[in-house]
C-alpha positions as a printed Julia matrix, in Angstrom:
317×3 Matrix{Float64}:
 -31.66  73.55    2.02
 -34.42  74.52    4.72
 -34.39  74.91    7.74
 -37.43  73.42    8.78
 -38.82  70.74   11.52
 -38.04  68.39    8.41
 -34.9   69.6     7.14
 -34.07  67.98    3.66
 -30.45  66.29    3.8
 -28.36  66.17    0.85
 -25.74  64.45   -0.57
 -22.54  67.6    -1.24
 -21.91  66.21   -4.59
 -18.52  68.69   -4.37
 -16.83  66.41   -2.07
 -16.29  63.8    -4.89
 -17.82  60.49   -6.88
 -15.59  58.59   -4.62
 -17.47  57.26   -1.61
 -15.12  56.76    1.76
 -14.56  53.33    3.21
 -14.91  55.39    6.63
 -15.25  58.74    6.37
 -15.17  60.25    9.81
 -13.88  63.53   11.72
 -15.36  66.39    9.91
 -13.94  69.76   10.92
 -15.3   73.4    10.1
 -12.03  75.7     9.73
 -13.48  79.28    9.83
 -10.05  80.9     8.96
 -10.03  79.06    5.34
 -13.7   79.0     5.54
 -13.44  75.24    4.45
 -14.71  71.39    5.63
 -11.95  68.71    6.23
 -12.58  65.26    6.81
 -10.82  61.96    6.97
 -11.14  58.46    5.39
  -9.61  56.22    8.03
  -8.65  52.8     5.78
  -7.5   55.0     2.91
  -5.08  56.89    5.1
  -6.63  60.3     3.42
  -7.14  63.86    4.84
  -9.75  65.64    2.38
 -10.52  69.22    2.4
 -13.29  71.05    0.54
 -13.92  74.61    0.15
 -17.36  75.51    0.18
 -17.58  78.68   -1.91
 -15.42  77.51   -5.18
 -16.27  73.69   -4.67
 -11.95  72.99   -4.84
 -11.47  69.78   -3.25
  -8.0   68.61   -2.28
  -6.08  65.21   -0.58
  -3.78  64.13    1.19
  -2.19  60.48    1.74
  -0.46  59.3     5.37
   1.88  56.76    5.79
  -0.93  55.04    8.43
  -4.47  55.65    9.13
  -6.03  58.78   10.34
  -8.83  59.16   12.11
  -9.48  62.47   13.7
  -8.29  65.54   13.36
  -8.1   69.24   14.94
  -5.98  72.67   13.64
  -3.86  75.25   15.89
  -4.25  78.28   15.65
  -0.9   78.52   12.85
  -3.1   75.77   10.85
  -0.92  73.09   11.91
  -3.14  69.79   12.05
  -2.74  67.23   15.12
  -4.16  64.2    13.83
  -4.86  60.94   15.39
  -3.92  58.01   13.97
  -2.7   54.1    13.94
   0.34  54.67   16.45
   0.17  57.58   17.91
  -0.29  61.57   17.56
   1.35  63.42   15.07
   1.92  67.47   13.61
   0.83  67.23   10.29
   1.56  70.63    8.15
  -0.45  71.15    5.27
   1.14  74.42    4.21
  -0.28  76.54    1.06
   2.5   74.88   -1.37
   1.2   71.72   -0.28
  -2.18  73.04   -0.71
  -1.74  73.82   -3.89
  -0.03  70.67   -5.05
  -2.77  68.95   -3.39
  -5.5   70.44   -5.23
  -3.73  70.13   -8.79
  -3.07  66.06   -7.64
  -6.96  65.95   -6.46
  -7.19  67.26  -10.12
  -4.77  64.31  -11.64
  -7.21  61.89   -9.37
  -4.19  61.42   -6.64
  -3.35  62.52   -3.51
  -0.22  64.58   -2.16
   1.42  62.25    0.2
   2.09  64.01    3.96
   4.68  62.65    6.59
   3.41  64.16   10.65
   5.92  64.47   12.76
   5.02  62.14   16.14
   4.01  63.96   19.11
   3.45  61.67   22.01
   1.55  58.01   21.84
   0.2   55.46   24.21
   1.1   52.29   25.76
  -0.93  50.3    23.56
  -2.15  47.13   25.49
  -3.06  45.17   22.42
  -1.41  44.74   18.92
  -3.97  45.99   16.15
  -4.69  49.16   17.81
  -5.68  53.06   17.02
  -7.21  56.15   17.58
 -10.52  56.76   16.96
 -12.54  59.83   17.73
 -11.1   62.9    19.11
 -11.31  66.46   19.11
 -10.24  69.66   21.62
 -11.73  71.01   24.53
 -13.29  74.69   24.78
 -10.01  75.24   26.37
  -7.88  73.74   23.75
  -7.01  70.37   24.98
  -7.01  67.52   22.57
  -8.52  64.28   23.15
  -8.58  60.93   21.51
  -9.65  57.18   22.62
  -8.26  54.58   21.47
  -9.9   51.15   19.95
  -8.75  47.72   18.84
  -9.5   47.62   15.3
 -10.94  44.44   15.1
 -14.54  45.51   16.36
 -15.42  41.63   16.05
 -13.18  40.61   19.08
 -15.51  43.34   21.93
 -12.24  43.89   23.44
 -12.69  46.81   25.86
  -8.97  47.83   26.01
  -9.82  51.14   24.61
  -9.34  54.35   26.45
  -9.54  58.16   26.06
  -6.24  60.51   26.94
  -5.42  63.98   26.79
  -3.06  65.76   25.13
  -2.32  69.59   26.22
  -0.99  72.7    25.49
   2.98  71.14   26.98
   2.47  68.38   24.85
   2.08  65.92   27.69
  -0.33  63.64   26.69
  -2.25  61.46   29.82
  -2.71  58.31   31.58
  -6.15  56.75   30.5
  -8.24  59.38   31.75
 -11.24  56.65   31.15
 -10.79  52.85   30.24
 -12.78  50.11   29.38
 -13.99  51.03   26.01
 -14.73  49.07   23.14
 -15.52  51.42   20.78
 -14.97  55.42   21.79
 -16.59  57.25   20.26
 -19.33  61.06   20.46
 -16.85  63.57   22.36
 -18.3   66.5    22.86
 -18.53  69.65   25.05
 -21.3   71.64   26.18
 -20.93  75.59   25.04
 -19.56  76.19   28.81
 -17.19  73.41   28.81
 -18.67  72.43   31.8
 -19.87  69.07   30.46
 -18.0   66.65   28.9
 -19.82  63.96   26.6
 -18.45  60.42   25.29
 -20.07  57.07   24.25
 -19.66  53.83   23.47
 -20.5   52.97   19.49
 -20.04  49.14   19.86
 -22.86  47.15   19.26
 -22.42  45.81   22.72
 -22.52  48.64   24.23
 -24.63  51.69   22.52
 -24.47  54.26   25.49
 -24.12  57.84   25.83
 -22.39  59.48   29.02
 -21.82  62.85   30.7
 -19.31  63.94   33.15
 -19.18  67.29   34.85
 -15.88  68.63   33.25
 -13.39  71.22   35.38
 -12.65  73.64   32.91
  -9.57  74.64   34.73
  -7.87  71.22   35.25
  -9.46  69.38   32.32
 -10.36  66.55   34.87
 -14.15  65.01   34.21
 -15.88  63.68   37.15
 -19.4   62.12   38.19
 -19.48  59.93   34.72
 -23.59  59.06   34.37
 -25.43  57.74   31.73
 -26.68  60.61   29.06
 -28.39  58.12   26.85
 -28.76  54.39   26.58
 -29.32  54.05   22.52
 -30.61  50.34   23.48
 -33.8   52.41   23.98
 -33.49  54.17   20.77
 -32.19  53.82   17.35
 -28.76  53.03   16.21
 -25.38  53.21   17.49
 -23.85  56.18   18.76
 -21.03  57.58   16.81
 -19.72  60.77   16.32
 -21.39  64.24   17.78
 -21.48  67.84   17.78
 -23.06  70.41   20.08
 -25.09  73.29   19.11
 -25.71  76.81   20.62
 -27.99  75.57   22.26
 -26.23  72.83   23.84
 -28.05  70.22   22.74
 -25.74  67.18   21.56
 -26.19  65.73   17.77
 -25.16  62.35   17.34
 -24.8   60.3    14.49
 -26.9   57.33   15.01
 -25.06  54.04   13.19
 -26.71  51.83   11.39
 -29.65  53.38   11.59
 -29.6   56.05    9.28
 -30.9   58.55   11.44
 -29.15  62.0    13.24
 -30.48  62.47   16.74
 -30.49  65.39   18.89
 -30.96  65.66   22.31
 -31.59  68.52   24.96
 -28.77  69.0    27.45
 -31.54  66.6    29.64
 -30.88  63.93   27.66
 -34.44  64.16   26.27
 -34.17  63.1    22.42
 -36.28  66.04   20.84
 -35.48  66.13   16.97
 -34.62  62.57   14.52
 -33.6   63.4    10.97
 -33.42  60.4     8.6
 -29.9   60.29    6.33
 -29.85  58.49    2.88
 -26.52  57.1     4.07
 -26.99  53.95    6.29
 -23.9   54.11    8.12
 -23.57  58.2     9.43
 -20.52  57.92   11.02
 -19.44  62.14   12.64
 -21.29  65.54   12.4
 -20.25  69.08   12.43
 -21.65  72.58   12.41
 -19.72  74.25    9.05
 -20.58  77.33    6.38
 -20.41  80.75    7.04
 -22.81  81.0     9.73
 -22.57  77.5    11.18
 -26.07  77.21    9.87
 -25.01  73.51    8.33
 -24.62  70.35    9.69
 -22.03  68.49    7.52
 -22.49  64.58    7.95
 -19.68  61.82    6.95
 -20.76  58.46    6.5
 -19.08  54.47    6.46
 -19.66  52.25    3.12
 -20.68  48.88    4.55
 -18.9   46.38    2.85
 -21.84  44.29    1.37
 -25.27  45.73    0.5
 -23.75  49.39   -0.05
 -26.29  52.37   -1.63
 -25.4   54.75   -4.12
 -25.04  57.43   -1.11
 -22.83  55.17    1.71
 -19.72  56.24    1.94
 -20.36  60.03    0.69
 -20.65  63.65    2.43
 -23.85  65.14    3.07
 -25.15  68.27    4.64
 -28.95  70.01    5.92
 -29.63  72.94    7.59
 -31.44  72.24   11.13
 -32.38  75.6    12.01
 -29.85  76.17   14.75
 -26.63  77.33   14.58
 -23.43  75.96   15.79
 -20.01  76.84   17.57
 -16.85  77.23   16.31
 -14.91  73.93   16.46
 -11.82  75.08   19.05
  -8.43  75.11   17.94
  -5.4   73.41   20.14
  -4.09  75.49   22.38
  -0.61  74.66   22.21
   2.46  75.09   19.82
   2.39  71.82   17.53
């Protein structure tokens, strides 16, 4: 792959024939030096190492649909009713990749950590991920993106294992967390069709409080719907734009500067990955009619900017 002003994007046949219903959540582990993802309505965690192309899986009892690691490799993982501990130790591991080789799963049990007050039956986590401190956190969504119910919210979960009030409400679909390389700004959006915006908050780093909540980018004006997002070196934010086929990157202005088309219709979350976190890894959603040969699947380009390390929760899980 090059890493040009027209970077090539291609499909990481490794990760498997299989497409995803949703595949979502990607996250770079440096320590194992390896890409897990999820695949939210078949209640999988995958994981694929890079260098020997191994791919392994693992089945929940619900969905899952976003993930972060401590720094033991314990997973918290966000999912239908709540937040859970999910260990994935190297027995497991190993089962996992002789099952992956058997074409099934190793079915995983979390242990519940904390969950909302869910105001609405039918209702989940979406995106989430941890702060550069080491706080995690998740929004919530009713799953029936059909009824624009806006009873979403996003919560925090840290190091005690307290986890928040709505720290913001009124979402239909959360969605693009992200922090700027100082933690100093927090980003967040909006994916519903309704909706399609992109905010900012100035984040204290010391209280994990955001304030002054602004508009980043309206995506009415562009292309797509904002989904997931990941931030570069250079702060500028990457977001998967939905049903568009498209990843756009904008400066930490909220000028869009760089559009990169994906054969995948449907790019759902992006992250920085390989040994120099020279790649951007891109999951993607199989639409339910009119799918391509490439919905669904994992794919990955080289930009020609590096990324950060994806930060690790800072408590004991």
């Amino acid at each position: 792959m090059s890493a040009t002003a027209n970077p090539r994007v291609e499909r990481v046949e490794a990760a498997g024939e299989t497409p995803a219903g949703v595949g979502e959540s990607p996250v770079w582990r440096v320590a194992e030096q390896a890409l897990y993802w999820v695949d939210i309505p078949a209640q999988k965690i995958v994981r694929l190492r890079l260098a020997s192309g191994e791919r392994s899986e693992w089945l929940l009892p619900e969905k899952v649909a976003c993930i972060a690691f401590d720094r033991h490799g314990t997973m918290l993982a966000g999912c239908e009713s709540g937040l859970f501990a999910v260990t994935l130790n190297e027995a497991c591991a190993g089962s996992a990749a002789q099952a992956a080789q058997a074409g099934e799963p190793v079915r995983v049990a979390g242990r519940k950590l904390a969950a909302p007050v869910f105001p609405f039956a039918d209702m989940r986590f979406n995106d989430g991920r941890c702060d550069r401190q080491g706080r995690f956190w998740a929004g919530t969504m009713v799953q029936d993106m059909a009824a624009a119910n806006p009873a979403g919210a996003l919560y925090r979960f840290d190091a005690r294992g307290v986890l928040s009030a709505p720290v913001v409400d009124g979402l239909i679909t959360q969605n693009g967390l992200g922090w700027s390389p100082d933690g100093a700004t927090m980003y967040l959006s909006d994916s519903h069709p309704l909706r399609r915006q992109i905010w900012a908050f100035d984040y204290d780093v010391d209280t994990g409080e955001p304030r002054n909540r602004r508009v980043f980018a309206d995506l009415n004006h562009y292309v797509g719907r904002p989904d997931g997002a990941a931030v570069d070196a250079d702060g500028c934010y990457w977001i998967c734009a939905n049903d568009a086929g498209a990843l756009l990157r904008f400066t930490p202005q909220g000028k869009l500067d760089r559009q990169i088309a994906v054969p995948a219709i449907k790019p759902a979350m992006c992250a920085f990955g390989g040994p120099n976190l020279e790649t951007l890894f891109v999951t993607s959603i199989r639409p339910v009619a009119g799918a391509s040969e490439h919905d669904g699947h994992l794919f990955a380009v080289r930009p020609g900017v590096n990324g950060l390390p994806e930060p690790e929760f800072a408590g004991e899980l």
